[in-house]
C-alpha positions in Angstrom: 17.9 -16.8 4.1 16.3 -19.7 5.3 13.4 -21.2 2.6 9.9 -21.9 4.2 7.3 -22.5 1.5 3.8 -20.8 2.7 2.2 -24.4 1.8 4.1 -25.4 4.7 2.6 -23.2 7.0 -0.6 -23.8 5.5 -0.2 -27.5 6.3 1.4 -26.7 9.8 -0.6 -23.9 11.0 -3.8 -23.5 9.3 -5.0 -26.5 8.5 -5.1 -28.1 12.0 -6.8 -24.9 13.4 -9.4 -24.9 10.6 -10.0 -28.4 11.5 -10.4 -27.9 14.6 -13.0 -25.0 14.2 -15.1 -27.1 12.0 -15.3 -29.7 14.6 -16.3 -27.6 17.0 -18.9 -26.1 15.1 -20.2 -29.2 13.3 -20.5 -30.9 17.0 -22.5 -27.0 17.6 -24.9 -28.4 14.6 -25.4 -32.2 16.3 -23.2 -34.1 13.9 -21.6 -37.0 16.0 -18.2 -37.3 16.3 -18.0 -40.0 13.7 -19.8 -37.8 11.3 -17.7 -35.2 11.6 -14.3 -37.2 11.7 -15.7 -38.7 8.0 -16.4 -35.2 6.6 -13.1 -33.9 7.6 -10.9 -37.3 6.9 -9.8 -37.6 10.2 -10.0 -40.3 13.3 -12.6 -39.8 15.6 -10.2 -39.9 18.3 -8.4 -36.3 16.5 -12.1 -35.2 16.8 -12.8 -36.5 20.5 -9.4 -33.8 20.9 -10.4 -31.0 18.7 -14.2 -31.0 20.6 -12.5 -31.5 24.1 -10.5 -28.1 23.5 -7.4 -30.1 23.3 -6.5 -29.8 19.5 -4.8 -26.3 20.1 -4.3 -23.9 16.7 -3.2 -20.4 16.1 -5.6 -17.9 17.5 -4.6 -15.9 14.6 -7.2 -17.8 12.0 -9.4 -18.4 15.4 -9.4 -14.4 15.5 -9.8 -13.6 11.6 -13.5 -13.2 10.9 -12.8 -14.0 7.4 -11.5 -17.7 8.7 -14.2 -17.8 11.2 -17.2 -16.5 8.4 -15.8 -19.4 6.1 -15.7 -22.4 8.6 -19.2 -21.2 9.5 -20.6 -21.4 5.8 -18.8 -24.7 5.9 -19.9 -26.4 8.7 -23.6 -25.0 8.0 -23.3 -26.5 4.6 -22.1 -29.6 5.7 -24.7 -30.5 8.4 -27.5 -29.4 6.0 -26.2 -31.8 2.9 -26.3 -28.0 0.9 -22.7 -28.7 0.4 -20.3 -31.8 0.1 -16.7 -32.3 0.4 -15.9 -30.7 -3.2 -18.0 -27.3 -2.1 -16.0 -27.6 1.3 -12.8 -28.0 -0.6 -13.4 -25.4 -2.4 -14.3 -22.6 -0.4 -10.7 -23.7 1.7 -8.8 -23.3 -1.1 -10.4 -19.6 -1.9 -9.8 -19.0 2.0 -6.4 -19.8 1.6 -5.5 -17.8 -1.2 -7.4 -14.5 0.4 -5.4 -14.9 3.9 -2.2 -14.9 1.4 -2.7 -12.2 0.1 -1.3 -9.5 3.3 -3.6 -11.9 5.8 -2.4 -14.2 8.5 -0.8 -16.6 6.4 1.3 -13.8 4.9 2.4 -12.6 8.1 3.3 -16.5 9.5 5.3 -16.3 6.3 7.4 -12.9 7.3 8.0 -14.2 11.0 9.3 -17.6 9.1 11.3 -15.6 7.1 12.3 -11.8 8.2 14.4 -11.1 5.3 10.8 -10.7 3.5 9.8 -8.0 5.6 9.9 -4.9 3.9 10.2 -6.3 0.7 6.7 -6.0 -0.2 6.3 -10.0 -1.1 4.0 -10.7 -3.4 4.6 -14.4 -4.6 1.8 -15.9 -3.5 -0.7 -14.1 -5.2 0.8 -12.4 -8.3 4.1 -14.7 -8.5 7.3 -13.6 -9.7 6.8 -11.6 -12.7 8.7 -8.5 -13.6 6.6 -5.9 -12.2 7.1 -8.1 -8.9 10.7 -8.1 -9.3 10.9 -4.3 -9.6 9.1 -3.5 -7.0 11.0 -5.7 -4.5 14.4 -4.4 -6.1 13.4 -0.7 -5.3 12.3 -1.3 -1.8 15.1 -3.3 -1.6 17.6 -0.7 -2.6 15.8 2.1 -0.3 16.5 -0.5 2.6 19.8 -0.6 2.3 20.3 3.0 1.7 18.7 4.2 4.6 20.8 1.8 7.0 23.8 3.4 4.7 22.9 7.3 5.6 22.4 5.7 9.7 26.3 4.9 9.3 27.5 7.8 8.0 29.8 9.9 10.2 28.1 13.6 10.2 24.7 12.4 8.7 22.7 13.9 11.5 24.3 17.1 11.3 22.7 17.5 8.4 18.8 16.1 8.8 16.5 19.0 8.3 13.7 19.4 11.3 11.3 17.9 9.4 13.6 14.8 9.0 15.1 13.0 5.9 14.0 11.0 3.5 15.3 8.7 0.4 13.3 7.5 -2.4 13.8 5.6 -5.4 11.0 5.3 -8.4 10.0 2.2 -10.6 11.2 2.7 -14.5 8.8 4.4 -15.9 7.1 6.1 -12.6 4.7 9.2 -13.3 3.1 9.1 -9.6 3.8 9.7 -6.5 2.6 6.0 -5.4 5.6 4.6 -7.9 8.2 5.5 -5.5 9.3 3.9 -2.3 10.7 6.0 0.7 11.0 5.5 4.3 7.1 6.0 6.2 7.9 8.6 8.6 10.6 10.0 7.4 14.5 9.2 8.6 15.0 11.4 12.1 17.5 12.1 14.7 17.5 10.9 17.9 20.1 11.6 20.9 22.5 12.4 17.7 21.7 9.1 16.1 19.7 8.5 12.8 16.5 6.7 13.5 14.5 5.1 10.6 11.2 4.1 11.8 9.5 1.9 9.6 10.6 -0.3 6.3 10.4 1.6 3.3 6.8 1.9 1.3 5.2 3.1 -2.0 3.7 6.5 -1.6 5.2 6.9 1.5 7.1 10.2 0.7 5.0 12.9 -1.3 7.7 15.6 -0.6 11.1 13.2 -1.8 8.7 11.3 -4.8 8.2 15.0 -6.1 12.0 15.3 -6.9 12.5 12.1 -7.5 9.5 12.0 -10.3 11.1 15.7 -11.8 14.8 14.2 -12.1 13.5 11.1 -14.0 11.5 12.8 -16.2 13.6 14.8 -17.2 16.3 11.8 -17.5 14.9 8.5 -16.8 18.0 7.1 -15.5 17.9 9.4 -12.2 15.7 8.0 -9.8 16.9 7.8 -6.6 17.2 10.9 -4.4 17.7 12.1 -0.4 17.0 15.5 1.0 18.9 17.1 3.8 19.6 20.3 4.8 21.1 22.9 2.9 24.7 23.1 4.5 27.2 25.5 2.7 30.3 22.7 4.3 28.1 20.1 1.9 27.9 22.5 -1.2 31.7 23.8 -0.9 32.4 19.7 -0.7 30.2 19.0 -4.0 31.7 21.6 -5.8 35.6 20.3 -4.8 34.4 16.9 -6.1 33.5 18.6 -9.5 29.8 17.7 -8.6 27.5 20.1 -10.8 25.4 22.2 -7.8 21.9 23.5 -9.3 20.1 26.3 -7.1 16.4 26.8 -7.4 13.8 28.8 -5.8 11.9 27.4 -2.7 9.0 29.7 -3.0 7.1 27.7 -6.0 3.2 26.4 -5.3 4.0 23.2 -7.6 7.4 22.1 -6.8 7.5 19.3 -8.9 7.0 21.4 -11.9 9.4 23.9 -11.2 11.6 21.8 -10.8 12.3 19.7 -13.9 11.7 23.3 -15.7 15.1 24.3 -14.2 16.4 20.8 -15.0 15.4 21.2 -18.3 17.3 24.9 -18.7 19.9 23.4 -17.0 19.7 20.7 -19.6 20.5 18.0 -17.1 19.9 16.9 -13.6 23.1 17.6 -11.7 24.1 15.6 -8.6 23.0 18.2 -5.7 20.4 20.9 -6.2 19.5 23.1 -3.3 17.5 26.4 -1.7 17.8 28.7 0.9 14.5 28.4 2.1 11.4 30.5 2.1 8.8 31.8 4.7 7.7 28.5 6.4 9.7 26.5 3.8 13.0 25.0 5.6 16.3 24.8 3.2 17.0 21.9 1.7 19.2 20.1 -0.4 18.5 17.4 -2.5 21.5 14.6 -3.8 20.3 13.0 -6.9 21.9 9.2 -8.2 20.6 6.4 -10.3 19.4 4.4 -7.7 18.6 5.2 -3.6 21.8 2.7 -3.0 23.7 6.0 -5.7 22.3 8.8 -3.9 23.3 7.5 -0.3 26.7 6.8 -1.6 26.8 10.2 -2.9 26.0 11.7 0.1 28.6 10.0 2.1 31.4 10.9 -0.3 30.2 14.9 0.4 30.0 14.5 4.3 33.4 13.0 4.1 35.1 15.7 1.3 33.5 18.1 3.7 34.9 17.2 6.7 38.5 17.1 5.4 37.9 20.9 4.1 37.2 21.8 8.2 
């Protein structure tokens, strides 16, 4: 991974565009170009440029009416002596921050650096604190999971119609936003596994609701994938001495019913399942510690079950 601090691109990319903006607009208000190369300490030949159309900059701060609503208050300030260079400096620095926070500057960051994509970076405005960490270790894990069930030999064989999904929980999750899964759901397409989108909190009510039952009822389990019920997969689990839990489809609150049979079962086993209901399509659910478990999990029972053919 390549390092590109975002002060760099603030230094690269935004500042010369905000520059330019402000001379535009302060030569709008009737400053001369003198004027407005000594509020924004540069040449008047840089501001001869930036007025002429020549001093180029990314079109996306020209295009973000937050950027453009700030260099306005500025350069209004400015040519009416209501604010000076601190006040300017000032209301920069709180622009800066805000278009870090998921704004342009965020996103000049990602195309800089792709392996942040997905990650859910949030350096810039909350730094790297633990919560921070977690976070970008359970979307991480999810990521690499769901390129692990796109390799698996058989995998599509055994996405429901509704698709696939895996999801992994924070320690401590009691909602469905604490658990990352893939937006979308995982599909097939042609016979190939499609995942269309990185992997998000919230994104999954249906995975997150088996997920959230497994780890509170042990707080170790929290990853999870659902596919379809296939008797080949069950037969496989069962050779590998997997524990195989069946429930009932048909319950209004699955989540509850759920980690009630856990609880009778007084564990959560590795692969629970249903046969379905009216409008409810069977499914299967494989349980490990982590997403990075579960998908593992699932490719030993694709492969125990197509040695049992």
């Amino acid at each position: 991974m390549s390092l590109v601090l975002p002060d760099e691109l603030v230094v690269d990319r935004f500042l010369p565009t905000v520059r330019a903006m402000l001379a535009e607009r302060l030569a709008e208000c009737g400053l001369t170009q003198q004027e407005i190369a000594d509020h924004l300490g540069v040449t008047q030949a840089a501001v001869s440029a930036y007025v002429g159309g020549d001093g180029g900059g990314d079109d996306r701060f020209r295009d973000d009416p937050e950027t453009v609503a700030s260099v306005d208050r500025i350069a209004d300030g400015l040519a009416s002596g209501e604010m000076d260079g601190y006040d300017a400096l000032a209301e920069l620095v709180s622009l800066v921050h805000s278009l870090e926070d998921r704004g342009p500057i965020c996103e000049l960051h990602e195309e800089a650096m792709p392996a942040l994509r997905g990650l859910g970076c949030d350096l810039c405005v909350r730094g790297l604190d633990a919560d921070v960490r977690a976070e970008r270790d359970v979307l991480s894990a999810v990521r690499v999971a769901a390129r692990t069930l796109a390799t698996l030999p058989g995998m599509a064989a055994i996405v429901p119609n509704v698709g696939t999904n895996v999801g992994m929980a924070l320690p401590g999750a009691d909602n469905v936003t604490d658990v990352a899964a893939i937006p979308g759901r995982i599909y097939t397409m042609g016979g190939r596994i499609e995942i269309p989108a990185n992997p998000e909190f919230g994104a999954s009510k249906h995975v997150a609701t088996a997920v959230l039952a497994a780890s509170g009822v042990d707080p170790a389990i929290r990853g999870a994938i659902n596919v379809a019920t296939d008797d080949a997969v069950l037969e496989a689990a069962r050779e590998r001495g997997f524990d195989v839990l069946e429930f009932n489809a048909d319950y209004e609150d699955r989540g509850a019913h759920l980690r009630r049979r856990f609880d009778e079962h007084g564990t959560v086993p590795p692969v629970a399942y249903h046969r379905g209901a009216f409008g409810i399509e069977p499914t299967t659910y494989v349980f490990g510690e982590t997403a990075v478990d579960a998908s593992t999990r699932v490719g030993e029972l694709l492969e125990t079950a197509a040695g049992l053919d």
